[in-house]
Every structure is written in C-alpha cells, then in structure tokens.
C-alpha positions in Angstrom: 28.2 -19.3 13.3 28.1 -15.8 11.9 24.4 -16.2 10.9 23.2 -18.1 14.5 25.1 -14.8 15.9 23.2 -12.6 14.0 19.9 -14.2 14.5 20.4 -13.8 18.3 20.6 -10.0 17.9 17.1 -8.1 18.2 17.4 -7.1 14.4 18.8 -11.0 13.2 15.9 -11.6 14.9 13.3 -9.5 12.9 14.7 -10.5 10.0 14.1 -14.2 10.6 10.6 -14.1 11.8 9.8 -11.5 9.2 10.6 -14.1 6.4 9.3 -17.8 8.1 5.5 -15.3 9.0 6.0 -13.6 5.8 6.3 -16.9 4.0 3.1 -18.8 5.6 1.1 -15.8 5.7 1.4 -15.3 1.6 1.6 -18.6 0.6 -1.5 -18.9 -1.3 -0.3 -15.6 -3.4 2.8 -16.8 -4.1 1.9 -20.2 -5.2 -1.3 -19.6 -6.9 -2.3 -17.1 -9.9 -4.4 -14.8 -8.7 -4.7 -11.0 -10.3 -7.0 -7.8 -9.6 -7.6 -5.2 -12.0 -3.8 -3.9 -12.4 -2.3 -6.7 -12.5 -4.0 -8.6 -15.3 -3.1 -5.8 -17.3 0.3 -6.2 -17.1 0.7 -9.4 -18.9 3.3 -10.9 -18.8 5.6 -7.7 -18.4 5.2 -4.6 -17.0 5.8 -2.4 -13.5 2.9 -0.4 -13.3 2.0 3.2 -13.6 5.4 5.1 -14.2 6.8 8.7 -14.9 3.8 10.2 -16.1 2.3 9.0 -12.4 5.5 10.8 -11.0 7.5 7.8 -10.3 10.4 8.1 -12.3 12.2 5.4 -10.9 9.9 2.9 -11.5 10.0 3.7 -15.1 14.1 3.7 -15.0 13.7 0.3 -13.0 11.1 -1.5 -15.3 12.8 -0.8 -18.3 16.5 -1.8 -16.9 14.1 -4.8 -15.8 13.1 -5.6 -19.4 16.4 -5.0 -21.1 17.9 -7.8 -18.7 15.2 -10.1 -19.2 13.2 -9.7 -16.0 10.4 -7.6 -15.4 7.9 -10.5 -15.7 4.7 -10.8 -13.5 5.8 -14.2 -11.4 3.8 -15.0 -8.2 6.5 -16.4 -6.9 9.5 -14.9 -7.6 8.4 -11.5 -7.2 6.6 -12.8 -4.4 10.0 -14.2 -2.3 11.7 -11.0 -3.2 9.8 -8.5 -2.0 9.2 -10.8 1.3 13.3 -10.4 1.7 12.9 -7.1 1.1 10.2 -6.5 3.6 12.7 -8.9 6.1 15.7 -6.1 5.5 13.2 -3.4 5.9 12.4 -5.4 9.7 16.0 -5.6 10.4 16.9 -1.8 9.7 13.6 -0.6 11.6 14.6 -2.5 15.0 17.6 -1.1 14.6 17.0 2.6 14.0 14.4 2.2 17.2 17.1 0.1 19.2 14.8 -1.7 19.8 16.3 -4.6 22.4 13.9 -7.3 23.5 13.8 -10.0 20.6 10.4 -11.1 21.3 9.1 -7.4 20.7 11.8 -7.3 17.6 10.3 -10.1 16.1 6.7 -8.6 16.8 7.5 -5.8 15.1 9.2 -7.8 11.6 5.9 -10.1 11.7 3.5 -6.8 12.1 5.2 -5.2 9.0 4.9 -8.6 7.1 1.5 -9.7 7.5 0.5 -5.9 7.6 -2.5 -5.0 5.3 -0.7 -3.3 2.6 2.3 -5.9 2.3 -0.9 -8.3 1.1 -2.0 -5.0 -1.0 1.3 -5.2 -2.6 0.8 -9.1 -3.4 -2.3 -8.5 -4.9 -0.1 -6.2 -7.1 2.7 -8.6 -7.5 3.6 -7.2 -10.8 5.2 -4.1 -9.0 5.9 -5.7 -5.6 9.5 -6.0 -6.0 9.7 -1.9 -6.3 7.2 -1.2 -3.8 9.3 -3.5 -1.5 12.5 -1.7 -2.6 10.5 1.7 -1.7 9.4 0.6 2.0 13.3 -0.7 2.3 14.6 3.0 1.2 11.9 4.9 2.9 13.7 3.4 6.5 17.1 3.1 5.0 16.6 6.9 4.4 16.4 7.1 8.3 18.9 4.5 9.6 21.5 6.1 7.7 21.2 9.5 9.3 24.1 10.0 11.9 25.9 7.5 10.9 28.5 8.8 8.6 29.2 12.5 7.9 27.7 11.6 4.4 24.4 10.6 6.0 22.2 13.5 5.1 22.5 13.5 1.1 22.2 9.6 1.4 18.9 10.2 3.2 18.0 12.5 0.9 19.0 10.4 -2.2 17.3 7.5 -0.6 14.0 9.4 0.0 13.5 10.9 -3.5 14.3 7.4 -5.3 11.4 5.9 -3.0 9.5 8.6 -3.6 10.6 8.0 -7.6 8.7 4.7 -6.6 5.6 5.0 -4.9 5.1 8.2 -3.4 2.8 7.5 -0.9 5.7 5.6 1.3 7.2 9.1 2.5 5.0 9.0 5.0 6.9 5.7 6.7 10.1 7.8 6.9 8.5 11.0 8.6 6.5 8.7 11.2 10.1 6.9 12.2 12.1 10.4 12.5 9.2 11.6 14.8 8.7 8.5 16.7 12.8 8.5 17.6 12.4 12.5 18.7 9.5 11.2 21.1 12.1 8.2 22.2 15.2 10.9 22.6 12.3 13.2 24.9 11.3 10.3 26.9 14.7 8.6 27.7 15.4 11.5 29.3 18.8 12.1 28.5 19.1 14.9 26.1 17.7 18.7 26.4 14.7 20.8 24.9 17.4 21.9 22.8 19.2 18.5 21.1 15.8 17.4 20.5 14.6 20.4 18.4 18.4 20.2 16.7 17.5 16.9 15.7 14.4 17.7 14.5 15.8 20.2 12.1 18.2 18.0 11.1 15.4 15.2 10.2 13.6 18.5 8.5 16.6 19.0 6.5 17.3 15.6 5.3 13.2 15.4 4.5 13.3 18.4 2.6 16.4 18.2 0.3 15.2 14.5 -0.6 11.8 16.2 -1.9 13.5 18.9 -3.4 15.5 16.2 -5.5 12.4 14.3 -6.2 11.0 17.1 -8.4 14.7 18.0 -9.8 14.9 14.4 -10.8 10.9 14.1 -11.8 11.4 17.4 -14.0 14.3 16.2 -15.8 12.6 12.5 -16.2 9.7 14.0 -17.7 11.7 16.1 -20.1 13.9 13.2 -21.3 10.4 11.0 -21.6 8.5 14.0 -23.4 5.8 13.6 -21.4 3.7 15.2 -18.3 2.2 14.0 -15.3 -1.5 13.2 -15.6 -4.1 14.2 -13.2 -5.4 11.2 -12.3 -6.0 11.0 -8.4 -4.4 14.5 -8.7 -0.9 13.4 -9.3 -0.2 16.8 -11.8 -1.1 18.8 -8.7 1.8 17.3 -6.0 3.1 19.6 -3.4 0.7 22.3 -4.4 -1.1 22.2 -1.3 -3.2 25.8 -0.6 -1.9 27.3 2.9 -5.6 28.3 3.4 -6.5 24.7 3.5 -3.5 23.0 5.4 -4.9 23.8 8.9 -8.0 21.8 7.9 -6.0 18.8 6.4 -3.7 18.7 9.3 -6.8 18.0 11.2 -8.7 15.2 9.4 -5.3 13.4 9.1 -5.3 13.3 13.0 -9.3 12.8 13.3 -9.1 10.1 10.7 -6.6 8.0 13.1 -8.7 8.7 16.0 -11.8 7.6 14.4 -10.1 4.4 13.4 -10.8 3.0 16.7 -14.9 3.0 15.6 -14.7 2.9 11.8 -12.6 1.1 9.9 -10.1 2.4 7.6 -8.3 0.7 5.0 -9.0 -2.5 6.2 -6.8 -1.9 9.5 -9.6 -1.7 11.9 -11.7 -4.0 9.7 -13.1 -6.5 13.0 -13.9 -5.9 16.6 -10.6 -7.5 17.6 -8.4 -5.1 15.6 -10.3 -2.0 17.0 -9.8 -3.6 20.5 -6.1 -4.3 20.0 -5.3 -0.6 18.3 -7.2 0.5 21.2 -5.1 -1.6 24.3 -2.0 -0.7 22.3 -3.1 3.0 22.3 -4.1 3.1 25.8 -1.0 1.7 26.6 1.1 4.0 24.7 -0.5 7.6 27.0 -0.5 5.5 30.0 3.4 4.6 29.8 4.0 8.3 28.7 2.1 10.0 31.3 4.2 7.8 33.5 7.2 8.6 32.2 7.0 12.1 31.9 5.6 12.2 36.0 8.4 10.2 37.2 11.1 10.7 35.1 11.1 13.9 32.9 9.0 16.5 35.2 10.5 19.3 33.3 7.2 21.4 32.0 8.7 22.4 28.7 10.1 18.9 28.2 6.3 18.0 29.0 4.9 20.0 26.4 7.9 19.1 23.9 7.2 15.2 24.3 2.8 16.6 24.2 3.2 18.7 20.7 5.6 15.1 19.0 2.9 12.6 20.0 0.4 14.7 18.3 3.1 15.0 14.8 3.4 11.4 14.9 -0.3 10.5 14.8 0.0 13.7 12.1 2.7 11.9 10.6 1.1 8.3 9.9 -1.7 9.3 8.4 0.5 12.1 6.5 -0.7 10.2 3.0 -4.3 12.7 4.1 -2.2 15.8 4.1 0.1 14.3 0.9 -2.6 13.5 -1.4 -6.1 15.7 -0.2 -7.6 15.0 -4.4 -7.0 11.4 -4.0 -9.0 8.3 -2.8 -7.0 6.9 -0.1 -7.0 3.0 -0.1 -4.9 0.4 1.8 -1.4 0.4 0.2 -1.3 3.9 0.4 -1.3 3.1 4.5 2.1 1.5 5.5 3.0 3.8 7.8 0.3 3.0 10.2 2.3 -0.1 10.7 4.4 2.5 13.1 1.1 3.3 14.6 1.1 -0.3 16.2 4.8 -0.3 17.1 4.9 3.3 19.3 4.1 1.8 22.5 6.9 -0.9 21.7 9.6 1.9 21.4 7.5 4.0 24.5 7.7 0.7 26.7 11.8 0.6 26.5 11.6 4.0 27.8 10.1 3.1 31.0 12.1 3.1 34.4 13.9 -0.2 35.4 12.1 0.1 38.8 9.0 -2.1 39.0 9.8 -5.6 37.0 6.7 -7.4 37.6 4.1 -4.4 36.9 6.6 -4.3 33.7 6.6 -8.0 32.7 2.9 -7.8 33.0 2.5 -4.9 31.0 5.0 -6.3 28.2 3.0 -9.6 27.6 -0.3 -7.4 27.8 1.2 -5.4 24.5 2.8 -8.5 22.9 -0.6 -10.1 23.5 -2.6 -6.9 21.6 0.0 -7.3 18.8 -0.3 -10.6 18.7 -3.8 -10.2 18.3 -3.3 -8.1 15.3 -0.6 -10.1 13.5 -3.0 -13.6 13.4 -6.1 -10.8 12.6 -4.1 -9.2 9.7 -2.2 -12.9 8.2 -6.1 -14.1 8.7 -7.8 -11.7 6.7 -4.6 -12.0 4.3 -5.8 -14.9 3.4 -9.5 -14.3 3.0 -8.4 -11.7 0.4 -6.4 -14.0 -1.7 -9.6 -16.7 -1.7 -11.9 -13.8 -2.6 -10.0 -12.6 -5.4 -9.3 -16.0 -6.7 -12.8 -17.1 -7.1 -13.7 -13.6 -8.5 -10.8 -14.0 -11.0 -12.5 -17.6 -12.0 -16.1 -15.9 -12.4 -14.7 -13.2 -14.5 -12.9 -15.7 -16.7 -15.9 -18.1 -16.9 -18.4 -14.9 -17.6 -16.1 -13.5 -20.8 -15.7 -17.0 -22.0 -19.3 -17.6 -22.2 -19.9 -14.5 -23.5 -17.3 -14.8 -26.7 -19.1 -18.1 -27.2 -22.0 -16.7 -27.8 -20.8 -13.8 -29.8 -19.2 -16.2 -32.2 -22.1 -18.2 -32.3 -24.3 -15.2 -33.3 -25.3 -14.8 -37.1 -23.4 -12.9 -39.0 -19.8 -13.1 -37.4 -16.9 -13.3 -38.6 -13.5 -13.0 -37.7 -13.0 -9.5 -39.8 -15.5 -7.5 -37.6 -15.0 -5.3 -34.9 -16.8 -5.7 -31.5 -18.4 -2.9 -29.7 -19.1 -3.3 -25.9 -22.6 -0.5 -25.3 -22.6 0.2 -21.9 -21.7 -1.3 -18.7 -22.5 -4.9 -17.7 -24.8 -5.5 -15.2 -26.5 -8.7 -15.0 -29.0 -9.4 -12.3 -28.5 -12.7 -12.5 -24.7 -12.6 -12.0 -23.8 -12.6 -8.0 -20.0 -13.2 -6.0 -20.8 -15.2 -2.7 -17.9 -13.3 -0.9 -19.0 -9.7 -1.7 -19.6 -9.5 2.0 -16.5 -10.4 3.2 -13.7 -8.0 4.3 -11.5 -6.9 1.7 -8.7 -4.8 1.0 -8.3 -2.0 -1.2 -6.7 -3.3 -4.8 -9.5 -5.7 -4.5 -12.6 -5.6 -6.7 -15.7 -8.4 -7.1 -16.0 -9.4 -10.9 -18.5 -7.7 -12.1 -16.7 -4.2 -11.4 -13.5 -6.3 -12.9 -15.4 -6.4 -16.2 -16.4 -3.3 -16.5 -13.0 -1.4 -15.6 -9.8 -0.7 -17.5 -8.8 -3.8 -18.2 -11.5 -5.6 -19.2 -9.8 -6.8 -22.5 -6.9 -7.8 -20.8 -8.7 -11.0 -19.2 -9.8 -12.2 -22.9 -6.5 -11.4 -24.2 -4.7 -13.7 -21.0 -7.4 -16.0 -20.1 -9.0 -16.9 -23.4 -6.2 -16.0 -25.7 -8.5 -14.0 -27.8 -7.5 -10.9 -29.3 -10.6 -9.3 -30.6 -10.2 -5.6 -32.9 -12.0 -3.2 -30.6 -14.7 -0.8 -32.0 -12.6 2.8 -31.8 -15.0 5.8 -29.4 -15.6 7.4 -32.3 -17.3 4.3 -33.6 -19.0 3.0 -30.1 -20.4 6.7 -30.2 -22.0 6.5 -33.4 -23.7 2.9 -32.4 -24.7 4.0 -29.3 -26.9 6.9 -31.0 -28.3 4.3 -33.1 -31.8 3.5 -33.1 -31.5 0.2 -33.9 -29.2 -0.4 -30.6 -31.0 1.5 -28.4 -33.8 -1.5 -29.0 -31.7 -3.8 -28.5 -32.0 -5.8 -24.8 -29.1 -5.8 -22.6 -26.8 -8.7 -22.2 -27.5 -11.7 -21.3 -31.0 -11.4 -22.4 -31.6 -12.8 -26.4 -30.9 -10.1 -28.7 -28.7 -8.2 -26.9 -25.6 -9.3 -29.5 -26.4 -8.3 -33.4 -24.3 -8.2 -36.5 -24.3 -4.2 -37.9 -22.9 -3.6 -40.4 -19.0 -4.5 -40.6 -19.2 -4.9 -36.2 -20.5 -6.9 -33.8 -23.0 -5.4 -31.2 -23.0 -6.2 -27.7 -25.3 -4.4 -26.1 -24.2 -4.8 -21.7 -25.8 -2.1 -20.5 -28.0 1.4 -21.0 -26.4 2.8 -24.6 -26.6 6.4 -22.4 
C-alpha cells in the first residue's frame, strides 16, 4: 500500500517511469557486451581515471570496490544500478522543483534516463555505478538545502564527493539552484530581497563544497604520492585567468544558443531535436513574458527574473567556463537535461486563470518532450548497434592480424612485437561511420590505434604478447631496413629482426 501510495505522488512517479523507460531504452547495453576504448581497458576490474584525474573519490570507491570483491566491469549489474540510481536522482529532482503534475514528473525521470549522456555513461559501464552516484549527489546536494539546519555542510559535503567523482557534474547542481531562484521570482511571492538571500545562500553552499574538494583532493594526492596530470587540463582546475572569464561566460551562453542550428554533443543531433529544444524554448520566454506582464509588473523584479534566465543558460553549459583546455564531449553535458525541463517548472508558475489556453499549452510541451525522449532512447540504441559491430571489426581485424604474424618466418613465442606507425588500411571500412554517435564512441580503426589497443588482444584473443619498449620502437623505426618495408596489410609489411617481430601499420615517421 505504502509503495502504490508513493507511486501516486509526482516524485513516486518519476521514479517508476524513470526505471520501466530506463530499462527498455538500455536494454541492448545491459544485456549484450559491448565496450569503447575505456572500457575494454578496464578488464575485468577497474573504475576509471582516478586521483591523479582529480577524482579522489573514485579512487577511495574503486579500491573499497575491489577489497569487497566488486568492482568488476558487468553490463548488467552495473547497468541496473546506475539505472536506480538515475530513478532516485528523478525522484529527488521533482521534488526540489515541486514539481506537481505526474505526467510532467514522469517526463522529466524519462528525459534524465534516456538523456544522451546516461547512454554515454553505459558505454562506460565500468564506471557507471559512480557516475550515477555523482548525478544522485550533484541534486541531493540541492534537495538537502533548507531542510535541516545542517543542510549547508551536507550540500557542501555532497558536492565535493561528486565532484571527487566526475567533476564535470557540478554543473547539474548550479543549473537546479538557479532554475529554483527563477521559480521563487516568478511565483511571485517573495521579494527582490529573499531571492538575492537565497542566492547567497546557494553561493555559499557552492563555494564551501569546492573549497572542500581541493582540501580533500590535496590531502588525497599527498596520501597517494602522486599529482594531477594535465591531460584535458586537469593540473590547471580553478585556475581560470580573470582576463579571460568575460569571454568564456560568453561562448558558454552562445554555445546553447547555437544549439538550435548546430549540433552539440549529440543533443541537437536531428531536425526533430533542434525543433523540440526550439518549441520548448519558445515556450519557456513566452510563459515568462507572461508571467512577469500579468503577475510580477515590478521593474526590478523584471530585471531580477531577466539577469537569472541568462545564469541559467550560463549555468548549463557551465562545463565551457569549468574546463576552457578541455574537449567537451557528451557525458560532460548532463546538465542540459535542465535545459529541457525549465519551461516545465516555468509552466507551474503560470496564473490559474485561463484552463483551456493552459491545457493546450501543457500537451504542446509534453508533446516537444515527448519528442525528445523517443529521439534520444532512439538514437540510444543506434549507438549501442554501432559500437557493437565496430567492437566485432576490431576483434576480427587483430585476430587476423596475430595469425598472420605467427605465421610469418621467423617467429617465435620469445620475441617482442613492435607496432611502426598507425594503422590505416584503405581497404578496411565501418558501414555506420555515418550515423549519429555520441561522444565515448569511436569507429574501429581509431579503436586500434588508441590507448588501448592491446587491451582487445589481451580480452578478445587471450593473447598476451611482450611489447617492443619506446626506446626499442624508436630505434626500429630509424632503421633502414623498416622504413622499406610496405605497410600493413600489404606482403612484407611483418618481418622477423633480430630478436622482434616487425609490423610495420603505418609511415615509421
């Protein structure tokens, strides 16, 4: 009875449809092996990228993980739990917006679930359980706030241990504190002054959880004895020049503007998305303008509600501002999810007056995110086919290509193979290169020539070659001999020399 009571609340409701959408949506991830270039790499244990990245609590996590016996890369065990955890991050959302029709509640827990970077995150199923503990602390950091005179260091603590996760989910709990200061202006029941009060309090509980992030980072990294690396500029976090914030602030607001004609991340990837951000956005000002003509009128209130819609489209794309030496791709882009839910949260705002004009305008934004939900659980899917049949080319490639190694003359099982060069063979081609796909995802020819190009031989084949040191591939690579040597797959292009085995991919430059 408890649970049929609970389902009939706005947030039960999230839950539910979060996990039944979530569940059909992923289904081919969670029952099938499929792997990009992380996760083959981390065979059969592993969490991913950890202090040294900045993300100490992945690093605590994966090796409590491994000391209990878990920690393993399972499709569909991690799979199922970082759909509940996605489900809980539904329920908390729809609360902290009280948000009270179901059928936009459960909008907004399918939207989250089928959402690009949830599928992102399945690609990366190795680390999905964290990342899906990260989104669920990135809001929980939120909903706690005014709750209980303890709320601010529970936000804080909650924000710099999903930060100590995945850093580029902070953005999810600005966009929600800035989207409730733009539902506070537009109810219409509070001052120019409880909303800037509030503000400062989000600011506060935003700032001491950063400020413990780097306590905790520093004393990670000294307990580790290690550093962060400066990969995607990771050594160089919250270094930002002053000089060049005013110009970051602005891309990260032209970048969600130009969304509606370019696609970013994969979430304006076909004409129907573009259409449905733009009905949803068009929408959004329309309601507002509304709103603030027939209900707020105050000028400064005006400008107040003006200056918080701007932050929030600031705020979404805040990953820009975060990160200005890094590539962004699409699991870096959760918080656009809120992007899609504003005029939700703008729509309960409205007057009472008018019911049909407002049914008609409900079903007209339940329609655009409907829209969006099949488009993203569609294009889900044509990920996870992609990436399976590149994962099958990749294996098929390297098997034929140890074959021939150990049928050339002069191996033996005491050599060491050098790869020269990249691979690029012109007779090697993926029939879904043209097809829409997320970041995370890679054809397989750029799967055999990055990191983790052993990793497939060691998994798929169960071969374990020893690897020609760079010291060694340098000094073949100068060598006459193997700069006359053709490039795979042509004949020739694998030779015996000396106590290694040559194979010659690509230019020896």
């Amino acid at each position: 009875m408890k649970l049929k009571a609970m389902y009939k609340t706005p947030a039960g409701t999230a839950f539910a449809w979060t996990l039944a959408v979530g569940f059909l949506t992923h289904l081919f991830a969670l029952i099938n092996v499929i792997h990009n270039y992380d996760s083959i790499h981390y065979m059969p244990y592993g969490q991913g990228s950890g202090i040294y990245s900045g993300r100490f609590t992945l690093s605590v996590l994966g090796g409590l993980a491994e000391k209990l016996g878990g920690n393993t890369n399972l499709p569909l065990f991690n799979g199922l739990v970082f759909l509940v955890l996605i489900a809980l991050s539904a329920y908390l959302l729809v609360s902290v917006l009280s948000i009270r029709s179901r059928g936009f509640a459960a909008l907004v827990g399918m939207l989250l679930v089928v959402f690009p970077t949830a599928a992102s995150t399945m690609i990366h199923r190795f680390t999905a359980i964290y990342y899906g503990l990260a989104v669920l602390l990135a809001v929980t950091a939120v909903w706690v706030l005014g709750k209980t005179k303890f709320g601010l260091p529970i936000s804080a603590l909650c924000t710099a241990v999903s930060l100590g996760i995945y850093q580029a989910l902070v953005p999810v709990t600005i966009s929600i504190m800035v989207l409730l200061l733009i539902q506070q202006a537009l109810r219409g029941d509070s001052d120019f002054l409880a909303i800037v009060k509030r503000g400062l309090y989000f600011c506060a509980a935003l700032v001491l959880g950063l400020l413990l992030y780097f306590l905790l980072l520093k004393l990670c990294l000294a307990l580790y004895h290690t550093e962060l690396t400066d990969y995607q500029g990771i050594n160089e976090m919250g270094s930002i020049s002053l000089a060049a914030l005013p110009g970051l602030v602005w891309g990260a607001l032209v970048q969600v503007v130009k969304m509606l004609r370019w696609d970013y991340c994969g979430l304006t990837a076909t004409a129907f998305l573009k259409l449905a951000y733009l009905v949803l956005g068009a929408a959004t000002l329309g309601m507002m303008g509304y709103i603030l003509a027939k209900k707020i009128k105050k000028p400064l209130m005006i400008l107040l509600t003006a200056v918080l819609a701007l932050l929030f489209l600031i705020a979404v794309n805040f990953i820009y501002i975060q990160c200005p030496a890094s590539k962004i791709y699409t699991l870096m882009a959760y918080s656009f999810a809120l992007l899609a839910c504003a005029p939700i949260v703008v729509y309960e705002c409205l007057p009472e007056a008018g019911k049909g004009k407002r049914q008609l305008l409900s079903r007209g934004i339940g329609l655009a995110l409907s829209v969006m939900i099949f488009s993203y659980a569609y294009l889900a899917n044509t990920n996870y086919t992609a990436i399976y049949y590149a994962d099958r080319q990749v294996e098929n490639y390297l098997n034929a290509m140890i074959a021939q190694v150990r049928m050339t003359e002069g191996f033996d099982t005491e050599k060491q193979w050098a790869f020269i060069g990249p691979i690029s063979d012109p007779l090697m081609k993926f029939s879904w290169e043209n097809e829409m796909t997320y970041g995370g995802f890679t054809g397989p020819e750029d799967m055999l020539n990055c990191h983790s190009t052993f990793s497939w031989m060691n998994h798929y084949m169960g071969y374990y070659p020893p690897l020609a040191d760079e010291a060694k591939l340098a000094e073949l690579a100068a060598l006459e001999e193997v700069r006359a040597m053709p490039t795979w797959p042509n004949a020739g292009s694998i030779k015996a020399i000396g106590d290694t085995m040559v194979i010659k991919c690509g230019s020896a430059e």
